[in-house]
Backbone and ligand atoms as CSV (ligand in chain L), in Angstrom:
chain,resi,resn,atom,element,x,y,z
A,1,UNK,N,N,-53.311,34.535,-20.517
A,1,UNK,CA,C,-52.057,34.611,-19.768
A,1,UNK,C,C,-51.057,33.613,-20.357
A,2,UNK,N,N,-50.195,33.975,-20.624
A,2,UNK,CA,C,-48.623,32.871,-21.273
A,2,UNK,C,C,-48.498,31.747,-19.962
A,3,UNK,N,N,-48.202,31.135,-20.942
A,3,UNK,CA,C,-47.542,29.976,-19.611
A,3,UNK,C,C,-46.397,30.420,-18.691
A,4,UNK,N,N,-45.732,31.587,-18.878
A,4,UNK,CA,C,-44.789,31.913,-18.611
A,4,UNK,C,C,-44.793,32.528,-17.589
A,5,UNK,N,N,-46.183,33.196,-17.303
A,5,UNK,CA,C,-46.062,34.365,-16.475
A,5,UNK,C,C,-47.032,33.318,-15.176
A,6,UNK,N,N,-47.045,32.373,-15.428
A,6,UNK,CA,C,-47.725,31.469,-14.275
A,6,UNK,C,C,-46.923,31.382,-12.949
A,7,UNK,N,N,-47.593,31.703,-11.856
A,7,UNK,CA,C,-46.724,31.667,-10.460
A,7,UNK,C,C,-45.657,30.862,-10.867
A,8,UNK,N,N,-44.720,31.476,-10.259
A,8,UNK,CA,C,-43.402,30.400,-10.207
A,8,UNK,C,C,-42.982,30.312,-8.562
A,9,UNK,N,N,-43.110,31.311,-7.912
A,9,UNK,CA,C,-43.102,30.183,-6.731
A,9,UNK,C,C,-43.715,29.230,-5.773
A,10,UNK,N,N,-43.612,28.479,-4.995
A,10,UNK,CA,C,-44.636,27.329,-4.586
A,10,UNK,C,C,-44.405,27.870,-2.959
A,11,UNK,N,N,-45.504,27.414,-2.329
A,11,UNK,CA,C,-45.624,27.766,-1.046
A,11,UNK,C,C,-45.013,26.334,-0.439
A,12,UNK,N,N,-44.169,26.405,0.352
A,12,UNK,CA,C,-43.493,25.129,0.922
A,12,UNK,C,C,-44.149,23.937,1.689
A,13,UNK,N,N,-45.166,24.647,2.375
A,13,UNK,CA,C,-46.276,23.939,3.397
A,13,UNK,C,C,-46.815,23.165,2.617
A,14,UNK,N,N,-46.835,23.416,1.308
A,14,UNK,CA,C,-47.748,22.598,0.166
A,14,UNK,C,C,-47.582,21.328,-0.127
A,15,UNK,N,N,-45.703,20.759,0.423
A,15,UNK,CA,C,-45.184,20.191,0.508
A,15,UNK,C,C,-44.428,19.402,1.469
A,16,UNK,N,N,-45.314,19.465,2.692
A,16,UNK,CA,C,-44.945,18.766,4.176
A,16,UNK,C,C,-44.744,17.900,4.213
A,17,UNK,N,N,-45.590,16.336,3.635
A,17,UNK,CA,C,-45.747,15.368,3.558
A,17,UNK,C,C,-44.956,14.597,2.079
A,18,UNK,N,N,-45.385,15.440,1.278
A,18,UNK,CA,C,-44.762,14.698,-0.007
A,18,UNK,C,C,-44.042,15.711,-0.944
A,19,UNK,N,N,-43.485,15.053,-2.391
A,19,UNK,CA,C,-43.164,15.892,-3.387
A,19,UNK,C,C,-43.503,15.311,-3.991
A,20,UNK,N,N,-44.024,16.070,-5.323
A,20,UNK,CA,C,-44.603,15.016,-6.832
A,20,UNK,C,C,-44.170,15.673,-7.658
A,21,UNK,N,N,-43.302,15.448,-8.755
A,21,UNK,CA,C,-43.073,15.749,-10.273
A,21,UNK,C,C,-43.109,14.678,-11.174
A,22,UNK,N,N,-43.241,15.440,-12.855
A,22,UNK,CA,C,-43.584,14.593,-13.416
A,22,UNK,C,C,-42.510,14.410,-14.730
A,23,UNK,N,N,-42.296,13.682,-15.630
A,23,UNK,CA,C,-41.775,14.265,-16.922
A,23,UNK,C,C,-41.982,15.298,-17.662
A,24,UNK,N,N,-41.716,15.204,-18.671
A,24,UNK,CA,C,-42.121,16.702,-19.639
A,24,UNK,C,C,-43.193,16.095,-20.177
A,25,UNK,N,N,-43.712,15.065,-20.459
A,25,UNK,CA,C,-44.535,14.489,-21.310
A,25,UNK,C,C,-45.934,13.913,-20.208
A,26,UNK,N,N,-45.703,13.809,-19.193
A,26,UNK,CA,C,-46.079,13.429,-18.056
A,26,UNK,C,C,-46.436,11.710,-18.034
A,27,UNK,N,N,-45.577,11.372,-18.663
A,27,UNK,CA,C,-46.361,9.753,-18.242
A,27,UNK,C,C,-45.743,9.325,-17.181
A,28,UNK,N,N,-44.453,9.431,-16.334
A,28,UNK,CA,C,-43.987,9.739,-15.365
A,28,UNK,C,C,-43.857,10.602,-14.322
A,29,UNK,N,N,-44.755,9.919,-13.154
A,29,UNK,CA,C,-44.841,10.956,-12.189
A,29,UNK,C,C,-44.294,10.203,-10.674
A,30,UNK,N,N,-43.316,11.126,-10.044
A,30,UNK,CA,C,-42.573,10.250,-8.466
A,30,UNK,C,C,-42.441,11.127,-8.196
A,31,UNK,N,N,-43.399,10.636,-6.827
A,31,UNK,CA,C,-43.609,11.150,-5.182
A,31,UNK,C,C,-43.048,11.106,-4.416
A,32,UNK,N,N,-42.019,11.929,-3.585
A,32,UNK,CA,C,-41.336,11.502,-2.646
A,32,UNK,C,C,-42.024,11.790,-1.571
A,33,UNK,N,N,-42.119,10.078,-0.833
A,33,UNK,CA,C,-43.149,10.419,0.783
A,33,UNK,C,C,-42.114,10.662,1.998
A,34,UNK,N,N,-41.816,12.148,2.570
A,34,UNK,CA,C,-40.926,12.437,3.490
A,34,UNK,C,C,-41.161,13.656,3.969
A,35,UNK,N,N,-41.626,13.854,5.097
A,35,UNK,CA,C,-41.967,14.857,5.953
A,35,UNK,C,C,-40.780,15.680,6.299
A,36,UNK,N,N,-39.565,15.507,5.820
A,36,UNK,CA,C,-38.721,16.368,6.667
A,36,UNK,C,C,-37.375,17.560,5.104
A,37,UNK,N,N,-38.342,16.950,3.864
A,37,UNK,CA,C,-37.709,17.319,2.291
A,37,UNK,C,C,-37.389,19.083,2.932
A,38,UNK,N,N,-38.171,19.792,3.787
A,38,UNK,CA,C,-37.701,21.308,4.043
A,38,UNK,C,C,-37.627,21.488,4.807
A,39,UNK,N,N,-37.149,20.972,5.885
A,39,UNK,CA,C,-36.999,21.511,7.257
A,39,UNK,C,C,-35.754,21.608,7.259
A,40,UNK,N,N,-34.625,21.088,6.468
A,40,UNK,CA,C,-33.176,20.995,6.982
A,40,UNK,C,C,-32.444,20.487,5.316
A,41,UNK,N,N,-31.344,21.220,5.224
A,41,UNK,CA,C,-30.834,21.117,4.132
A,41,UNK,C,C,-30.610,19.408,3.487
A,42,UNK,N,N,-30.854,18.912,2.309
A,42,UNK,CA,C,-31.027,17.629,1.226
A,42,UNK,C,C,-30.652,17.797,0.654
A,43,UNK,N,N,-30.209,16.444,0.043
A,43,UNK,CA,C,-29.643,16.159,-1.688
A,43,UNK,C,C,-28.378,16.299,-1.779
A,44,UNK,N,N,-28.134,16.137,-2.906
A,44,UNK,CA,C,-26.611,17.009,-3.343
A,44,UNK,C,C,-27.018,17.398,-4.925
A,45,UNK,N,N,-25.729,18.096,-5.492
A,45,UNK,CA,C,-25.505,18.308,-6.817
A,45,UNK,C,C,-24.405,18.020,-6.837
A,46,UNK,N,N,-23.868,17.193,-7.976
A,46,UNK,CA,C,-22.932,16.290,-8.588
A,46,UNK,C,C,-22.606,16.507,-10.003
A,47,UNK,N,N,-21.501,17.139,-9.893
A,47,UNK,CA,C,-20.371,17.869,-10.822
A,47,UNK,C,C,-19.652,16.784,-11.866
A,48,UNK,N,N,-20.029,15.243,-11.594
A,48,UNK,CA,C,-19.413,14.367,-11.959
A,48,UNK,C,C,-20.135,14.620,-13.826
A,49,UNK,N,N,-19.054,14.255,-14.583
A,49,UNK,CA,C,-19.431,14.537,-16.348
A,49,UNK,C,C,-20.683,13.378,-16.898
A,50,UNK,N,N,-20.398,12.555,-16.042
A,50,UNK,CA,C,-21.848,11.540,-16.438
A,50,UNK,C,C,-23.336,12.216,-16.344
A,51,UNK,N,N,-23.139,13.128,-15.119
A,51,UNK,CA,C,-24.478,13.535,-14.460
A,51,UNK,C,C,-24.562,14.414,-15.189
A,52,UNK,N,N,-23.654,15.769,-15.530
A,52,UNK,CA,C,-23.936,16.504,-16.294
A,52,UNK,C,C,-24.605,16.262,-17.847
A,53,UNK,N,N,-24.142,14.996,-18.329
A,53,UNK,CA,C,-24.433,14.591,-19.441
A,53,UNK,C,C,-25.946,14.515,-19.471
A,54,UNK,N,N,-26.531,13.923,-18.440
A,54,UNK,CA,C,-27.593,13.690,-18.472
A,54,UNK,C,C,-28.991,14.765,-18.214
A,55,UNK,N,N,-28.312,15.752,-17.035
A,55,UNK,CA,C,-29.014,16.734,-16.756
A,55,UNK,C,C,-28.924,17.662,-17.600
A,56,UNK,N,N,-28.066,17.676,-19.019
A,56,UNK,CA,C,-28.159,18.563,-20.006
A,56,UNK,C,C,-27.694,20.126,-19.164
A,57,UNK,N,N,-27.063,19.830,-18.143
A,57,UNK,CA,C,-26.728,21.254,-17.561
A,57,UNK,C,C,-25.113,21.644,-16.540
A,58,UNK,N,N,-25.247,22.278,-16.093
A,58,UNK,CA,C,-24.128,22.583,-15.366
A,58,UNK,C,C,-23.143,21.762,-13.883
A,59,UNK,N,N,-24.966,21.247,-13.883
A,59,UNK,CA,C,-24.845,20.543,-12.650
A,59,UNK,C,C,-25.785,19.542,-12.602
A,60,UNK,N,N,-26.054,18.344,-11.939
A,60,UNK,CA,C,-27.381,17.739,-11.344
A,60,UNK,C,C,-27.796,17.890,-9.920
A,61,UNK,N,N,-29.040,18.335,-10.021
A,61,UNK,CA,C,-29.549,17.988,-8.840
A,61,UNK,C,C,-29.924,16.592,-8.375
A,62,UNK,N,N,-28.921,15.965,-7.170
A,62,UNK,CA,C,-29.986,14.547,-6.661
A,62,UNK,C,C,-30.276,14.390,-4.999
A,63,UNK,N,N,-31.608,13.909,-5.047
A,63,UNK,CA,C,-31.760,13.196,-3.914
A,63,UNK,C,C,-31.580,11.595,-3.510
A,64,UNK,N,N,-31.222,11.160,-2.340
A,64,UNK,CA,C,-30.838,9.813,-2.144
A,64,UNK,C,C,-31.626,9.539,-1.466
A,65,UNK,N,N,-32.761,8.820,-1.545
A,65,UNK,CA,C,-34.283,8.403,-1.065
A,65,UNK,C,C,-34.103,7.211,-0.911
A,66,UNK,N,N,-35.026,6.630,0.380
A,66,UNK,CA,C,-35.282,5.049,0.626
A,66,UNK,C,C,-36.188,4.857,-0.326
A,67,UNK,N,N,-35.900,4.095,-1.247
A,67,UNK,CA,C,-36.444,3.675,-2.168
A,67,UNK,C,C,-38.368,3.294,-1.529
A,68,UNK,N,N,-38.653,2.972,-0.648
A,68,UNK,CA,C,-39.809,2.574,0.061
A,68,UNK,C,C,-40.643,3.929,0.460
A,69,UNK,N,N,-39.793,5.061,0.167
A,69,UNK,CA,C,-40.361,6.234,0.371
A,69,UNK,C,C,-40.909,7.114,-1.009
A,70,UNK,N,N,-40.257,6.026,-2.142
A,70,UNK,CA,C,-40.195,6.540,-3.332
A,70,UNK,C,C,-41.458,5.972,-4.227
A,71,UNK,N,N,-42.536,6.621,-4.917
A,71,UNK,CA,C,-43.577,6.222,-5.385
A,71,UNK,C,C,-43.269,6.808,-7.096
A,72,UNK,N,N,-43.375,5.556,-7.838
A,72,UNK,CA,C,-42.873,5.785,-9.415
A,72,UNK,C,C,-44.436,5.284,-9.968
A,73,UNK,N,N,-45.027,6.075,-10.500
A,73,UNK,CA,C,-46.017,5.702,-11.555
A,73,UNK,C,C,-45.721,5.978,-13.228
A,74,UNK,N,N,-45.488,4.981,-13.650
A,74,UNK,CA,C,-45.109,4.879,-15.436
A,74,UNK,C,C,-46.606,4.558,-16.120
A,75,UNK,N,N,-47.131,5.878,-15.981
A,75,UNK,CA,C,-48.862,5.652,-16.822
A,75,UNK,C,C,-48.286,4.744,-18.112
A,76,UNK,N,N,-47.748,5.936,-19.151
A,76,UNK,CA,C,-47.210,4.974,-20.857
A,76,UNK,C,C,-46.960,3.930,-20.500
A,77,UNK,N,N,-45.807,3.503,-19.660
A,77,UNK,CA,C,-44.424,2.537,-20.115
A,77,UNK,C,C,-43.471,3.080,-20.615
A,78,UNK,N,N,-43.439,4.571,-20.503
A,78,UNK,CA,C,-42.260,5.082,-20.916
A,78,UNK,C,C,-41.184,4.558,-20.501
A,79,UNK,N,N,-40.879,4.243,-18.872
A,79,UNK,CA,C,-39.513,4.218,-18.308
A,79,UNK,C,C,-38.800,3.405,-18.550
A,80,UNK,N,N,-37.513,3.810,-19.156
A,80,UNK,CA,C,-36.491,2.646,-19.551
A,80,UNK,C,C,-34.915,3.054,-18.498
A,81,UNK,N,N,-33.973,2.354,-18.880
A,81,UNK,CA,C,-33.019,2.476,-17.931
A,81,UNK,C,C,-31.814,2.401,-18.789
A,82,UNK,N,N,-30.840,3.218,-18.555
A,82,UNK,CA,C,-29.299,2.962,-19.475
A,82,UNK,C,C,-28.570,2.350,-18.172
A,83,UNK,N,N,-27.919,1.445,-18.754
A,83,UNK,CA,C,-26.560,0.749,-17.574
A,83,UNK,C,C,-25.329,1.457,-18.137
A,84,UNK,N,N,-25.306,2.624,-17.434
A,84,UNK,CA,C,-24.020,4.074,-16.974
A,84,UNK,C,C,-22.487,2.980,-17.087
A,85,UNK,N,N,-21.706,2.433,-17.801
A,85,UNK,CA,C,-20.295,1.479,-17.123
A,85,UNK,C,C,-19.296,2.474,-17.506
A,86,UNK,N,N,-19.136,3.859,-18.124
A,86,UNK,CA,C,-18.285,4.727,-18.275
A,86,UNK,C,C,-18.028,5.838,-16.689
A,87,UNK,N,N,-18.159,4.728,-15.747
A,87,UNK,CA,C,-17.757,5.004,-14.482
A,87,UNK,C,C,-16.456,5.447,-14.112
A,88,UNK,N,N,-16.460,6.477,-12.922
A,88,UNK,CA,C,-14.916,6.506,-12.295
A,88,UNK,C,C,-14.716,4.879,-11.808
A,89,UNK,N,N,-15.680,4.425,-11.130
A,89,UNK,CA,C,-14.866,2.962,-10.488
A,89,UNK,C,C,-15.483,2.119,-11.101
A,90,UNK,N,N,-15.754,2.016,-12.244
A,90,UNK,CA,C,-15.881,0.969,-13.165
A,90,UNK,C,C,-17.540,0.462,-12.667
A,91,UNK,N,N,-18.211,1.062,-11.711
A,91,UNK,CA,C,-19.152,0.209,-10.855
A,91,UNK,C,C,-20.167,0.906,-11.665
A,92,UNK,N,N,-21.600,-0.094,-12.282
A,92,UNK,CA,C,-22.171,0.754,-13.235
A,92,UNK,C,C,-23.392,1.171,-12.428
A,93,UNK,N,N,-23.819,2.610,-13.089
A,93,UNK,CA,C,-25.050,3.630,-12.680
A,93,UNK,C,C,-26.151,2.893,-13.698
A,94,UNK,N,N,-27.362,2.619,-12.859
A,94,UNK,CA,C,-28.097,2.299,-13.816
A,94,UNK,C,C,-28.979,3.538,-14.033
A,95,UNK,N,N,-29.183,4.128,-15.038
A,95,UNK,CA,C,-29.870,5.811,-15.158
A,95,UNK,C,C,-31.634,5.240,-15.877
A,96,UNK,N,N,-32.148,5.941,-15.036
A,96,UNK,CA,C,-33.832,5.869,-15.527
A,96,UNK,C,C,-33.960,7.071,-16.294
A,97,UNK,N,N,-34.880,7.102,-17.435
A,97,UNK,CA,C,-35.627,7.851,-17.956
A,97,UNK,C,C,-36.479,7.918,-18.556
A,98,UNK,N,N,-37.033,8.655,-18.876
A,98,UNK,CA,C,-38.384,8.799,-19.775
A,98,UNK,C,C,-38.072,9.017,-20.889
A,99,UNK,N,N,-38.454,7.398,-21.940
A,99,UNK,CA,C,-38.080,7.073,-23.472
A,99,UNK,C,C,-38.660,7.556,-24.296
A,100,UNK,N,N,-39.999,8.669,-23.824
A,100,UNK,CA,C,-40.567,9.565,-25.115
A,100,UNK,C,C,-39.680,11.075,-25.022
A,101,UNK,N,N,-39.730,11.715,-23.616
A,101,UNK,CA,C,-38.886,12.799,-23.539
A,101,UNK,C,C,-37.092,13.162,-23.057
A,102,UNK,N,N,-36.949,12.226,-22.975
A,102,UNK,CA,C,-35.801,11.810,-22.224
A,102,UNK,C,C,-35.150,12.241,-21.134
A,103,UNK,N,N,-36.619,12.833,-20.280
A,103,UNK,CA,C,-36.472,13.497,-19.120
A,103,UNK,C,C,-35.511,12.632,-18.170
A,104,UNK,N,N,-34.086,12.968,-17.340
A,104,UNK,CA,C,-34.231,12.299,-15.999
A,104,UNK,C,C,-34.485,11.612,-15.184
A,105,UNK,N,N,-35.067,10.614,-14.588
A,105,UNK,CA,C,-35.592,10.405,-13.691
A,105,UNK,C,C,-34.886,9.987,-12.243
A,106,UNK,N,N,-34.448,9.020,-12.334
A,106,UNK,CA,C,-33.401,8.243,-10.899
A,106,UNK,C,C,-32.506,7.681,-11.555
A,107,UNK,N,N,-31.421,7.321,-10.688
A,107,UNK,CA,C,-30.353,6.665,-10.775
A,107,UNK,C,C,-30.329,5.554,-9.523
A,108,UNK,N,N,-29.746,4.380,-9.770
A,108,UNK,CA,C,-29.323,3.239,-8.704
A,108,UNK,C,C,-28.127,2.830,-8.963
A,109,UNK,N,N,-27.486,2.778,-8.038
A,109,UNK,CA,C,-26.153,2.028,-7.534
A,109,UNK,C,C,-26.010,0.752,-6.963
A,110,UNK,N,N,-25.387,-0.031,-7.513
A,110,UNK,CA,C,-25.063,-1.272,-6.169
A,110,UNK,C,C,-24.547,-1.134,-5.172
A,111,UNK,N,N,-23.743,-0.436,-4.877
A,111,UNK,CA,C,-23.243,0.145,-3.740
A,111,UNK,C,C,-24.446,1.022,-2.817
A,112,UNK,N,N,-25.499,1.386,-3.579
A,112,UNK,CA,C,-26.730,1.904,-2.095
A,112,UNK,C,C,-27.570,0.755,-2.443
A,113,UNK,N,N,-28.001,-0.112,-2.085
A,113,UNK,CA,C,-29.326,-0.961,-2.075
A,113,UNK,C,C,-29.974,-0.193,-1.299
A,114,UNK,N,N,-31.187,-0.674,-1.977
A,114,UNK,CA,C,-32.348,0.155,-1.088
A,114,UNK,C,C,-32.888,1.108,-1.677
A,115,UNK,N,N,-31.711,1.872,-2.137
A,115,UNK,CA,C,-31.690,3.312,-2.209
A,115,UNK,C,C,-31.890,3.796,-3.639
A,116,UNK,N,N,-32.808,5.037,-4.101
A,116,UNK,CA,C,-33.263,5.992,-5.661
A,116,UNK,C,C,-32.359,6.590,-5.215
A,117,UNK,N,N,-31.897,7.362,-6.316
A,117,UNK,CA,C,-30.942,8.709,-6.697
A,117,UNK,C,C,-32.325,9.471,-7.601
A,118,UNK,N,N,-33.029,9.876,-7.402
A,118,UNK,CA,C,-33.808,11.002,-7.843
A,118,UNK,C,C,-33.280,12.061,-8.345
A,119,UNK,N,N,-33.215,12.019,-9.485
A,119,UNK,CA,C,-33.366,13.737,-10.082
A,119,UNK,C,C,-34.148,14.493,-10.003
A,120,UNK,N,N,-33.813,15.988,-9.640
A,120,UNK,CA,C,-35.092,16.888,-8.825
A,120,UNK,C,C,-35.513,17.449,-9.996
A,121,UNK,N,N,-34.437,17.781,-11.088
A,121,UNK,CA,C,-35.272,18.636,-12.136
A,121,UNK,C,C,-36.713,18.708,-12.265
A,122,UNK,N,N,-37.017,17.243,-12.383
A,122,UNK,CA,C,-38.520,17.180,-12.340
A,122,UNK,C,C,-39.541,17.616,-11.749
A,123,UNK,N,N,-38.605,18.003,-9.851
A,123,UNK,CA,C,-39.520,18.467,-9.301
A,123,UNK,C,C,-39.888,20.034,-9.041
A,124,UNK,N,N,-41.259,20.397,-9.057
A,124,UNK,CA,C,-41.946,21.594,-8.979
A,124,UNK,C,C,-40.954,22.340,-7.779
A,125,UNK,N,N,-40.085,21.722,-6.829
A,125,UNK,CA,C,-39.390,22.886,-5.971
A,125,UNK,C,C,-38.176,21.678,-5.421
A,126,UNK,N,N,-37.140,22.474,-5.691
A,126,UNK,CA,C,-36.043,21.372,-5.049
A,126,UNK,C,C,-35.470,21.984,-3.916
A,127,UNK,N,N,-35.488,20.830,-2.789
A,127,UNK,CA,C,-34.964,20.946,-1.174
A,127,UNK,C,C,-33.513,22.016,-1.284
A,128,UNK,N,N,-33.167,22.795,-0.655
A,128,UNK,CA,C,-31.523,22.951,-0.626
A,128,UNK,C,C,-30.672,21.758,-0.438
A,129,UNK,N,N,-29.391,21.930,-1.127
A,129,UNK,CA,C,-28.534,21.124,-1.088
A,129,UNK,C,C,-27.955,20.804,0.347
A,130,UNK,N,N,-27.588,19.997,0.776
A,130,UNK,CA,C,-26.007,19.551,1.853
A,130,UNK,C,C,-24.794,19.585,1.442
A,131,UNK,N,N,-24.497,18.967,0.245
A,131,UNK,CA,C,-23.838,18.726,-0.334
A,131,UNK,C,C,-23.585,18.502,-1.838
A,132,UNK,N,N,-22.071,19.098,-2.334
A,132,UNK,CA,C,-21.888,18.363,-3.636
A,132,UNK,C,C,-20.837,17.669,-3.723
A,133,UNK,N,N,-20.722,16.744,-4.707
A,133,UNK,CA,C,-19.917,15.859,-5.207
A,133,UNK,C,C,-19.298,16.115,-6.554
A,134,UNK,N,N,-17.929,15.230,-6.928
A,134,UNK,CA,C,-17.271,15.945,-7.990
A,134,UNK,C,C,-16.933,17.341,-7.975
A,135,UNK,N,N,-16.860,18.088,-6.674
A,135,UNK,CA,C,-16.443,19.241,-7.009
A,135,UNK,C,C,-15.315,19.578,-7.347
A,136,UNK,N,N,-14.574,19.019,-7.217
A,136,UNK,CA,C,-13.105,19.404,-8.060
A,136,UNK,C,C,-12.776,19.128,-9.440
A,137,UNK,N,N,-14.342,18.471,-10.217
A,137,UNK,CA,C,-14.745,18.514,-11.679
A,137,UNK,C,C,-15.673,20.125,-11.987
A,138,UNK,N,N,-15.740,21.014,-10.723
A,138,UNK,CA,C,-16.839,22.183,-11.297
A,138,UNK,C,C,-16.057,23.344,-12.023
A,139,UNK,N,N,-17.300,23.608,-12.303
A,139,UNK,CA,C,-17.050,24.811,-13.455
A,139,UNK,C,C,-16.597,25.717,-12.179
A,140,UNK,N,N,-15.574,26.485,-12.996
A,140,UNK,CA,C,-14.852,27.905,-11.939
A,140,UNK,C,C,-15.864,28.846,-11.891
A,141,UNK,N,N,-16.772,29.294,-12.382
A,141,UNK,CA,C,-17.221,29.911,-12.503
A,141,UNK,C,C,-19.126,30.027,-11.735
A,142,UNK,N,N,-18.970,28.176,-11.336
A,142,UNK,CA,C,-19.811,27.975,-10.817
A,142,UNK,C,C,-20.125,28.230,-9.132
A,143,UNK,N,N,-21.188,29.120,-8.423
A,143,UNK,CA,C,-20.872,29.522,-7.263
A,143,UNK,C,C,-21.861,28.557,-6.201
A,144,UNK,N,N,-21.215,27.698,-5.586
A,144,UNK,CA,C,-22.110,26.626,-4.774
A,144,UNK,C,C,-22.710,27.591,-3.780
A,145,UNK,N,N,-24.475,27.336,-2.947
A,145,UNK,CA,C,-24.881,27.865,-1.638
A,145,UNK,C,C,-23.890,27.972,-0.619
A,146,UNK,N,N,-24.586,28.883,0.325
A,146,UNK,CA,C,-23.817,28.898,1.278
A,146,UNK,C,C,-23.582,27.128,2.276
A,147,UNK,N,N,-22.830,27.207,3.179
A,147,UNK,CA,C,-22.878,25.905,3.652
A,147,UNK,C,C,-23.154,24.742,3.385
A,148,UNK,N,N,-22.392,24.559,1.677
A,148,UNK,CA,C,-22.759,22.836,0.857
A,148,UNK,C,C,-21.494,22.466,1.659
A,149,UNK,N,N,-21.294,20.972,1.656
A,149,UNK,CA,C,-20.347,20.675,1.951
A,149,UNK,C,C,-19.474,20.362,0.772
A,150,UNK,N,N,-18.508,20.537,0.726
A,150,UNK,CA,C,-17.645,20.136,-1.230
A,150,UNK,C,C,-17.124,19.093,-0.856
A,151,UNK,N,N,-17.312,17.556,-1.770
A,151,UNK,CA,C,-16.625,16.624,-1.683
A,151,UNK,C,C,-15.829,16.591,-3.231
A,152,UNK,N,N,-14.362,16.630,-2.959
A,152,UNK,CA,C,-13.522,16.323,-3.913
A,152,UNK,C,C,-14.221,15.015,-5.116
A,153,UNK,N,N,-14.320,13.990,-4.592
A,153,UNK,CA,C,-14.633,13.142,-5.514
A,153,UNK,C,C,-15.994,12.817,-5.241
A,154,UNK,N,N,-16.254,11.797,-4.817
A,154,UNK,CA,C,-17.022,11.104,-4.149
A,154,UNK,C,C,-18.092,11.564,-2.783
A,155,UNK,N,N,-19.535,11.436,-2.652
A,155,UNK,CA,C,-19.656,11.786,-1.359
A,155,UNK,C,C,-19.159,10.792,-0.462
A,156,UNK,N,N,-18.909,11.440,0.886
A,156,UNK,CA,C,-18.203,11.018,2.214
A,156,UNK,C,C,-17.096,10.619,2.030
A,157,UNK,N,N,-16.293,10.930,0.677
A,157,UNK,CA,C,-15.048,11.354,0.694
A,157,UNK,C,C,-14.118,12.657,1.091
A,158,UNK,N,N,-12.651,12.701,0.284
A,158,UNK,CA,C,-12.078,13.677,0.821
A,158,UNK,C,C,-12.741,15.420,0.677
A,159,UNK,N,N,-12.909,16.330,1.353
A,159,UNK,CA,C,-13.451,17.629,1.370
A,159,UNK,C,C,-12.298,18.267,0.682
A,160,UNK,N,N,-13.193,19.163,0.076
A,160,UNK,CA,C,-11.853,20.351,-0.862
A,160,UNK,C,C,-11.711,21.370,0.450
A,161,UNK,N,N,-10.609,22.225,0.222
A,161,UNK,CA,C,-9.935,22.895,0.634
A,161,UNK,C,C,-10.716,24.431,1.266
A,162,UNK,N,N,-11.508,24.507,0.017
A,162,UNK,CA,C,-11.745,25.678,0.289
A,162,UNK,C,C,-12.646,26.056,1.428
L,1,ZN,ZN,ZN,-42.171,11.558,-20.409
């Protein structure tokens, strides 16, 4: 059987208690411990050009996790960190990733203490969104879920129009 044709969808229940993904390489693997990742819409995706840069895609998926809920195992020592200062507010993103594949991993802010920015790519099934950010940086062509909330810039900033 191809790797390809391997179930692709996951049964949700599978995932009550936790989420686990890993890198591409797997020496990085984070667990998010939170009982409530599917019961009610999470995360956002963030339109901002940094994130895109990084997620190699259209969009990023992130979650904003209490860091105390967040379980990081670096088997290698892969994980290294870029300090992001090509900021809108000058305030720098520190970006985690994995230095053999250059998978993703989290982001931290000074402005959340406490708090991971998780990238879901990694994970085997990502929560629905609440919200995105940077949407008035998205592609036209890009069609958000039903009921995201669109923040112009920033989350819990101004809402777009539409
Ligand atoms: Zn890796």
């Amino acid at each position: 059987m191809a790797a390809g044709s391997r179930k692709a969808r996951h049964d949700l229940s599978t995932f009550k208690d936790s989420l686990t993904g890993s890198c591409l390489c797997g020496s990085i693997t984070v667990t998010i411990n939170d009982t409530e990742l599917f019961t009610k819409p999470r995360g956002h995706l963030c339109h901002c050009a940094n994130c895109r840069k990084v997620s190699g895609s259209v969009v990023s998926a992130n979650l904003i996790m209490d860091e105390e809920k967040v379980d990081i195992k670096d088997r290698d020592g892969t994980l290294k960190s870029y300090e992001d200062k090509a900021t809108n507010s000058g305030n720098p993103v520190y970006r985690y990733f994995c230095s053999v594949d250059g998978n993703p991993v989290m982001s931290k802010v000074d402005m959340l203490p406490g708090k991971a920015i998780i990238k879901m790519g990694m994970m085997p099934v990502i929560p629905t969104p609440e919200m995105e950010s940077f949407a008035a940086h998205k592609h036209s062509w890009f069609n958000k879920p039903d009921n995201v909330l669109s923040y112009k810039i920033l989350r819990t900033g101004e809402l777009m129009d539409d």
